[in-house]
C-alpha positions in Angstrom: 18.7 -25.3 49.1 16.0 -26.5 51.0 12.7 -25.9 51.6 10.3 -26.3 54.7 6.6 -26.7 53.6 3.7 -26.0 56.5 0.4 -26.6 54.2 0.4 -23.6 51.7 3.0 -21.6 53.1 6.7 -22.5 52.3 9.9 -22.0 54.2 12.7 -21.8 51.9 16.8 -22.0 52.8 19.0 -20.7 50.1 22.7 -19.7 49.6 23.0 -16.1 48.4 25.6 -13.2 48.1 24.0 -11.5 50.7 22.5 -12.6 54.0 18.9 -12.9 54.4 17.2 -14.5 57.6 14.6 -16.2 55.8 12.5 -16.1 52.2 8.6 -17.3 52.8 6.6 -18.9 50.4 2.9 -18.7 49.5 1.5 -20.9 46.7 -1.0 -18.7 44.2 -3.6 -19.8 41.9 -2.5 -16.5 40.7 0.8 -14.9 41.1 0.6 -11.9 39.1 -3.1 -10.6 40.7 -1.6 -11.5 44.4 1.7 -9.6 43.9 -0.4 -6.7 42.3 -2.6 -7.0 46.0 0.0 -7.0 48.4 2.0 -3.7 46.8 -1.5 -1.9 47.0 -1.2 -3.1 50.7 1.8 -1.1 51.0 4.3 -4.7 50.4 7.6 -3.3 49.0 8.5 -5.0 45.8 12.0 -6.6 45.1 11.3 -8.5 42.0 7.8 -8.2 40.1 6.3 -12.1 38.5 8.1 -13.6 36.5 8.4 -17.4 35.0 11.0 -19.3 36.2 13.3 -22.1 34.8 12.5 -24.1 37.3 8.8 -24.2 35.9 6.4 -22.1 38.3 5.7 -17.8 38.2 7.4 -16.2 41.2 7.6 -12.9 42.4 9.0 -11.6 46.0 8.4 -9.1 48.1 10.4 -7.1 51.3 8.5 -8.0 54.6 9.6 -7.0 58.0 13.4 -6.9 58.6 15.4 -9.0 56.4 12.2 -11.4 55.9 11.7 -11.6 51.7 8.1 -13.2 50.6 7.8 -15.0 47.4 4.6 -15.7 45.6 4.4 -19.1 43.4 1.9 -19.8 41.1 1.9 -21.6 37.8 3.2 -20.1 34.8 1.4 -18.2 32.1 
């Protein structure tokens, strides 16, 4: 894995069972409220917040194409 980060936006390079050109991350003071605003913008949801072994509250989101969005925020 790696990960690419361009102030609060993150690039992140994974190995999965299927291909995906690219997963984008926002950081969130908030994850739960932000993923709750982007479905009412019509985002398409692929997994709904939730905390994380890895210690943070993620959520992602379908964007254009094969682009996935995640939202990172601390956990609750």
């Amino acid at each position: 894995m790696a990960t690419l980060v361009f102030g609060s936006v993150t690039l992140i390079l994974d190995v999965s069972d299927a291909d995906s050109s690219a997963t984008i991350g926002f950081e969130s003071d908030d994850c739960d409220r932000d993923y709750r605003a982007v479905l009412e913008r019509g985002a398409v949801a692929i997994e709904p917040p939730t905390n994380k072994a890895w210690g943070v509250r993620a959520a992602y989101v379908q964007g254009p194409g094969r682009l996935r969005f995640e939202i990172e925020g601390p956990p609750t």
